[in-house]
mmCIF file of the N, C-alpha and C atoms, coordinates in Angstrom:
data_MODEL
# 
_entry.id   MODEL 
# 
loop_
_atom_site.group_PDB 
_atom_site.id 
_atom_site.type_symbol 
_atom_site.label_atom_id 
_atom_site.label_alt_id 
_atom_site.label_comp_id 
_atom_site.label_asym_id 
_atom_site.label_entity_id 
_atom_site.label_seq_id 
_atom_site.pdbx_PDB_ins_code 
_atom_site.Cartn_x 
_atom_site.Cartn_y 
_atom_site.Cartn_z 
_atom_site.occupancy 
_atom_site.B_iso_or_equiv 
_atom_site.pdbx_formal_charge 
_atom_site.auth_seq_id 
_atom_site.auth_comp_id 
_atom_site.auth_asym_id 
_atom_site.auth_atom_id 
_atom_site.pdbx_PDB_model_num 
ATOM 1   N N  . UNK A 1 1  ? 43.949 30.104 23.307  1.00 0.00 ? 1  UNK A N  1 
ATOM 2   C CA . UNK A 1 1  ? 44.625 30.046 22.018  1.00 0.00 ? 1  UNK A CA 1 
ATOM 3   C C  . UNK A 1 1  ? 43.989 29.009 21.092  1.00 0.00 ? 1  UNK A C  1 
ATOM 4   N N  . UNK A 1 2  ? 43.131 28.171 21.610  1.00 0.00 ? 2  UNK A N  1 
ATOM 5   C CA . UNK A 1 2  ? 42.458 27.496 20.791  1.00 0.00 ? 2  UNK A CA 1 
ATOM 6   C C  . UNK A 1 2  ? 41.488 27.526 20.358  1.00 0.00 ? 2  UNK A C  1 
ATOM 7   N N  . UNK A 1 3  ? 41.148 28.620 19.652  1.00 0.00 ? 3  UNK A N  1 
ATOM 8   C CA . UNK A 1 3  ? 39.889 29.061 18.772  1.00 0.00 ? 3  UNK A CA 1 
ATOM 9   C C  . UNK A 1 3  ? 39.500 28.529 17.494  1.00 0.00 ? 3  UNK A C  1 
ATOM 10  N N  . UNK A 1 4  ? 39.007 27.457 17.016  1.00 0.00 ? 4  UNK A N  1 
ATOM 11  C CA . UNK A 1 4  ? 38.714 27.113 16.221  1.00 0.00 ? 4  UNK A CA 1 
ATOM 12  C C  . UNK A 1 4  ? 37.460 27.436 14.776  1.00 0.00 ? 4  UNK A C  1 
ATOM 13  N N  . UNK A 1 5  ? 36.751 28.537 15.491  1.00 0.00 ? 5  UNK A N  1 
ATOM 14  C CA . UNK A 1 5  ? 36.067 29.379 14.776  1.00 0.00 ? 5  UNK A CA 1 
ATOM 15  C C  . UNK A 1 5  ? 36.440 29.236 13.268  1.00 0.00 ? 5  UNK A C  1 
ATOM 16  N N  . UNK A 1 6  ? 35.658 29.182 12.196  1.00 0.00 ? 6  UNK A N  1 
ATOM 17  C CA . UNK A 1 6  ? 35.772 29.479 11.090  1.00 0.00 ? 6  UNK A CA 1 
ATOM 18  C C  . UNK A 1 6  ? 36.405 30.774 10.717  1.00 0.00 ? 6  UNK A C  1 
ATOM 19  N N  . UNK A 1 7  ? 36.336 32.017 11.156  1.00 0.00 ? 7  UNK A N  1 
ATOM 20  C CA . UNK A 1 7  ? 37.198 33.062 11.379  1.00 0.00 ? 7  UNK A CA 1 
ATOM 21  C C  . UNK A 1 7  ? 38.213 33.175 11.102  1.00 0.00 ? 7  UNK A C  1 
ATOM 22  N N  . UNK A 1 8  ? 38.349 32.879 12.563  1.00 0.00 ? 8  UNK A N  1 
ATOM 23  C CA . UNK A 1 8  ? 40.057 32.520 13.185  1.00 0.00 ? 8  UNK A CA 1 
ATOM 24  C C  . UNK A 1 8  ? 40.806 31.492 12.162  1.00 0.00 ? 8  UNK A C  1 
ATOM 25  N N  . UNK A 1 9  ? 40.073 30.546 11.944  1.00 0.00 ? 9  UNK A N  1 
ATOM 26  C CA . UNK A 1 9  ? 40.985 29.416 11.002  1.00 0.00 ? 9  UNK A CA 1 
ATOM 27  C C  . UNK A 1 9  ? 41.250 30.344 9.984   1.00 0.00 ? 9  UNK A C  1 
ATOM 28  N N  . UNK A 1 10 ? 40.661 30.709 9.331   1.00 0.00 ? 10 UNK A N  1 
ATOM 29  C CA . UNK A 1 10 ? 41.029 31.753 8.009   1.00 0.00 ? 10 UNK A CA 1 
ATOM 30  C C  . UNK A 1 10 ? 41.693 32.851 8.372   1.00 0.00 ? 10 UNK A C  1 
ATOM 31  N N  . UNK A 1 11 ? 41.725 33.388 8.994   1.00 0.00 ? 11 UNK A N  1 
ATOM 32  C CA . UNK A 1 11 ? 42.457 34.469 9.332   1.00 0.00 ? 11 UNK A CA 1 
ATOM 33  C C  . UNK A 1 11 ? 43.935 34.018 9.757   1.00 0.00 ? 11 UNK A C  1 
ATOM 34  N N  . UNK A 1 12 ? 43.989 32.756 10.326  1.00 0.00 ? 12 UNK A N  1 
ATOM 35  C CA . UNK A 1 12 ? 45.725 32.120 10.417  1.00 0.00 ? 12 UNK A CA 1 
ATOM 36  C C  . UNK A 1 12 ? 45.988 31.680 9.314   1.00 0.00 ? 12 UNK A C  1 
ATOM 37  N N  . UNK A 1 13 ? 45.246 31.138 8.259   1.00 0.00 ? 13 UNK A N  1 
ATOM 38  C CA . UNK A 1 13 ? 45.688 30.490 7.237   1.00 0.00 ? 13 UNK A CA 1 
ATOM 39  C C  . UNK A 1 13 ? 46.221 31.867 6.466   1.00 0.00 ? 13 UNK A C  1 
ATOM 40  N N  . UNK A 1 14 ? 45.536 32.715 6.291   1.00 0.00 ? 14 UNK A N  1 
ATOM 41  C CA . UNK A 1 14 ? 45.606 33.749 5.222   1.00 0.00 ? 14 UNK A CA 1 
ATOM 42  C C  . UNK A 1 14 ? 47.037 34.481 5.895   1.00 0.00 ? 14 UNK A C  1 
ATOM 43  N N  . UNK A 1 15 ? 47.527 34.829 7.098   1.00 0.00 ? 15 UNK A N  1 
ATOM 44  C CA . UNK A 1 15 ? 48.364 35.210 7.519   1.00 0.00 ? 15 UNK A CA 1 
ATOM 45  C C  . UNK A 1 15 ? 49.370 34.206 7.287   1.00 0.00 ? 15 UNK A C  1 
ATOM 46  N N  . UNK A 1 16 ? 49.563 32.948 7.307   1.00 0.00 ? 16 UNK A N  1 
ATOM 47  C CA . UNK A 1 16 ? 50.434 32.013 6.818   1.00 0.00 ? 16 UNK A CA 1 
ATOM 48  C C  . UNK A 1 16 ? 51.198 32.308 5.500   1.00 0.00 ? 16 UNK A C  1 
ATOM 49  N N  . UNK A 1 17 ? 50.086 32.136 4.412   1.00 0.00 ? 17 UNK A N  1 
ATOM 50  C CA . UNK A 1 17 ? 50.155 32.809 3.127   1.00 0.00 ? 17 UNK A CA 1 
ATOM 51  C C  . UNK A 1 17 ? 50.866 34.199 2.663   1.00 0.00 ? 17 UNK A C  1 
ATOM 52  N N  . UNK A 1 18 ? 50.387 35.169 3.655   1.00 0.00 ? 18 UNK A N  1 
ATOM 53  C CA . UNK A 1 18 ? 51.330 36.876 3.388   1.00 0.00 ? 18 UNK A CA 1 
ATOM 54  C C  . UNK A 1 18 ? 52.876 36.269 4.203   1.00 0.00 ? 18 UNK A C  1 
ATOM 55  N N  . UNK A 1 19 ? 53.134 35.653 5.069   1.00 0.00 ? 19 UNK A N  1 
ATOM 56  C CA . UNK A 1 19 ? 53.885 35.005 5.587   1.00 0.00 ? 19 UNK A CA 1 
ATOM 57  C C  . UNK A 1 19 ? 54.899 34.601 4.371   1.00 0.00 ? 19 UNK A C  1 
ATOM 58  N N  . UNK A 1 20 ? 54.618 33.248 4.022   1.00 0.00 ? 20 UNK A N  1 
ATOM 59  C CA . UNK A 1 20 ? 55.598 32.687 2.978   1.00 0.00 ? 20 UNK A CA 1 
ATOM 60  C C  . UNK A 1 20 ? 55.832 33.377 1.573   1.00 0.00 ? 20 UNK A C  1 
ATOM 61  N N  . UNK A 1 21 ? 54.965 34.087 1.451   1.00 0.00 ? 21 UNK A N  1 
ATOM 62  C CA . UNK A 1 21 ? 54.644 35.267 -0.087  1.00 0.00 ? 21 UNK A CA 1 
ATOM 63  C C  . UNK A 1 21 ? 56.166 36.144 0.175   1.00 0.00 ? 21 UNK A C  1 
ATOM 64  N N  . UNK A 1 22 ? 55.768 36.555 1.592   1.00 0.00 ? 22 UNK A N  1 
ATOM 65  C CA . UNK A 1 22 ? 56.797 37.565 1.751   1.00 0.00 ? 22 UNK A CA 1 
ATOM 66  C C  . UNK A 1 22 ? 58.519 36.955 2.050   1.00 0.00 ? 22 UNK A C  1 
ATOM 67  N N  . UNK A 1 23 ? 58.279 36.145 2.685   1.00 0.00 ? 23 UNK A N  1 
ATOM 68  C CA . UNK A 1 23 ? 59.854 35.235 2.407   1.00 0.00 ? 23 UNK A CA 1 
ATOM 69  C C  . UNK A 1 23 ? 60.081 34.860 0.849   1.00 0.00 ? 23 UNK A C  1 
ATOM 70  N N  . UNK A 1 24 ? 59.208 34.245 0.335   1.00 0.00 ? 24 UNK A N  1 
ATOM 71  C CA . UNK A 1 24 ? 59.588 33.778 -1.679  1.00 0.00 ? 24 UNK A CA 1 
ATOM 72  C C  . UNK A 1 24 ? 60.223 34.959 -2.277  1.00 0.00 ? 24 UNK A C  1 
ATOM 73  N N  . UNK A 1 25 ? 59.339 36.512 -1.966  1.00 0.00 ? 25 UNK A N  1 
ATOM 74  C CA . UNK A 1 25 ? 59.804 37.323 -2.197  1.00 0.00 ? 25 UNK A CA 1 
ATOM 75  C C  . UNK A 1 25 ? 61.436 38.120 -2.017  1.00 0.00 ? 25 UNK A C  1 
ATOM 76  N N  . UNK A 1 26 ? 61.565 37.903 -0.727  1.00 0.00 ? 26 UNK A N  1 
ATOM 77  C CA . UNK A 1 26 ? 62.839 37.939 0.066   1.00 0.00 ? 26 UNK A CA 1 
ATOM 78  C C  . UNK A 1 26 ? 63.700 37.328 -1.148  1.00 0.00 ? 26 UNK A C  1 
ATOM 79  N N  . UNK A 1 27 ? 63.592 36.176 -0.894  1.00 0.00 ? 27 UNK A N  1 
ATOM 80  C CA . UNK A 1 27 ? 64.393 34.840 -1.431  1.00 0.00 ? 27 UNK A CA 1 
ATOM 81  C C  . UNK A 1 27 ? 65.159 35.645 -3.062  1.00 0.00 ? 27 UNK A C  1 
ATOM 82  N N  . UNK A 1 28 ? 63.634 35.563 -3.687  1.00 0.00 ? 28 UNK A N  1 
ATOM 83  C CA . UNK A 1 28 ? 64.029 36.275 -5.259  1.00 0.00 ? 28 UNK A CA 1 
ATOM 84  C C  . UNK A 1 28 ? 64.911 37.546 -4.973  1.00 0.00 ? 28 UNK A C  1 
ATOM 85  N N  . UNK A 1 29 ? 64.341 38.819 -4.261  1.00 0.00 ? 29 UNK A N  1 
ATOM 86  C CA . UNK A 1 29 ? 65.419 39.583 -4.647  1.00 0.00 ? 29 UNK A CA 1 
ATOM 87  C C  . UNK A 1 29 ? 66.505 39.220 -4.106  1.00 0.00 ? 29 UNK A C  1 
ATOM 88  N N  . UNK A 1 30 ? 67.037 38.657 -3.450  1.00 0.00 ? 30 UNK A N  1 
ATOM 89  C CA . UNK A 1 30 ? 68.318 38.335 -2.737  1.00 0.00 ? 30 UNK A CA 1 
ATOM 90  C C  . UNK A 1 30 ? 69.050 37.551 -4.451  1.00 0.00 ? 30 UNK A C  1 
ATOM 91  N N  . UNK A 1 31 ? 68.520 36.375 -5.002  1.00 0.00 ? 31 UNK A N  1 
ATOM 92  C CA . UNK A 1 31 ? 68.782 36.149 -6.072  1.00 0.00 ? 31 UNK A CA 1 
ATOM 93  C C  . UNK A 1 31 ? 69.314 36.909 -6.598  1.00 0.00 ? 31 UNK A C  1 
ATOM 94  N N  . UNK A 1 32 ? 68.371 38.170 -7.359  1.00 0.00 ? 32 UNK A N  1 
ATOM 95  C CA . UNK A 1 32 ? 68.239 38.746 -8.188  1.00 0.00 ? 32 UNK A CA 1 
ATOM 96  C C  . UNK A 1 32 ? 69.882 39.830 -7.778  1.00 0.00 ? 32 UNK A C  1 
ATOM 97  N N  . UNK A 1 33 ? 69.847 40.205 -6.379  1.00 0.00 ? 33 UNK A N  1 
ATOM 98  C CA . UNK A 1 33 ? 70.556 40.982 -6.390  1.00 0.00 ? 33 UNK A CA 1 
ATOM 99  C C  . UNK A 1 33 ? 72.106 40.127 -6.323  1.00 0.00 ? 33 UNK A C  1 
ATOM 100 N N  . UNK A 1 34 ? 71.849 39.100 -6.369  1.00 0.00 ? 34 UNK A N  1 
ATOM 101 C CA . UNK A 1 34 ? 72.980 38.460 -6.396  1.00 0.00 ? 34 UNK A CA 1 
ATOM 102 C C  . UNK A 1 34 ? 73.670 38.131 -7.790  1.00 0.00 ? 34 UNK A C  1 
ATOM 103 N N  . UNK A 1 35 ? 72.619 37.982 -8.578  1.00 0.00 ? 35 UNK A N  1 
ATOM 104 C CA . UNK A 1 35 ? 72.773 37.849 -9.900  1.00 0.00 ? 35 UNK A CA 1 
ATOM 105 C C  . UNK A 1 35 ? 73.349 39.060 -10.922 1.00 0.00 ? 35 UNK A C  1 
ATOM 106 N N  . UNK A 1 36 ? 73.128 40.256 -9.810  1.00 0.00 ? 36 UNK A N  1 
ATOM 107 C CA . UNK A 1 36 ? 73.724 41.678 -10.532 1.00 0.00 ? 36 UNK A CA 1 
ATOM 108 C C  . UNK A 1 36 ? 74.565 41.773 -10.114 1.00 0.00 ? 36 UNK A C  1 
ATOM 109 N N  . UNK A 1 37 ? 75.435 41.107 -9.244  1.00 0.00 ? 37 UNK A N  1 
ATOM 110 C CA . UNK A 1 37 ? 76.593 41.643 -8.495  1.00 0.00 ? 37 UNK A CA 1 
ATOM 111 C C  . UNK A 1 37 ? 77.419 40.766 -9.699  1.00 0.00 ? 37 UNK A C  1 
ATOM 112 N N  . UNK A 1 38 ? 77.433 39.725 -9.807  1.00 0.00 ? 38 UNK A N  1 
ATOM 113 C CA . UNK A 1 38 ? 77.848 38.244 -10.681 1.00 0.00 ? 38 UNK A CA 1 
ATOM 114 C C  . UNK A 1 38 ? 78.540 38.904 -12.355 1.00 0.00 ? 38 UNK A C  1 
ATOM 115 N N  . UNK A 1 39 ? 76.800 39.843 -12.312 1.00 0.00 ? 39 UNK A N  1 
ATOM 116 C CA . UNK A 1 39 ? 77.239 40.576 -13.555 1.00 0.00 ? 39 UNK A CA 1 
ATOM 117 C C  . UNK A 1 39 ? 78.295 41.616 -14.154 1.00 0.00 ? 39 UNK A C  1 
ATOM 118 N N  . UNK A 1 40 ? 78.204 42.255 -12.876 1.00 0.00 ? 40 UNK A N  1 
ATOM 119 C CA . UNK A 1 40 ? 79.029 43.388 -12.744 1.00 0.00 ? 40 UNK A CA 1 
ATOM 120 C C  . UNK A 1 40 ? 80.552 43.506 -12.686 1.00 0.00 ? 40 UNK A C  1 
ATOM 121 N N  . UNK A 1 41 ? 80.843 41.925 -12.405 1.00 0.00 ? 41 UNK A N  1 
ATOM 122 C CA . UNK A 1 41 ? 81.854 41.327 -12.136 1.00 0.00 ? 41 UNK A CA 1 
ATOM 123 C C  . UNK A 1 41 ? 82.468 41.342 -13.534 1.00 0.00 ? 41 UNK A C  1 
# 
């Protein structure tokens, strides 16, 4: 598991990145859909 390869380092970093992209994303629509419910009200 300890591959330090230039590769490998980039290839975990970049998976890190689609990682937290995709939670921020999460995050907003959850907002968003929260913010329409608020409205609707």
């Amino acid at each position: 598991m300890g591959d330090k390869s230039p590769k490998s380092v980039q290839k975990q970093a970049s998976q890190k990145q689609a990682k937290s992209a995709k939670a921020d994303q999460k995050k907003k629509q959850d907002v968003a859909s929260k913010q329409v419910v608020l409205k609707k009200k």
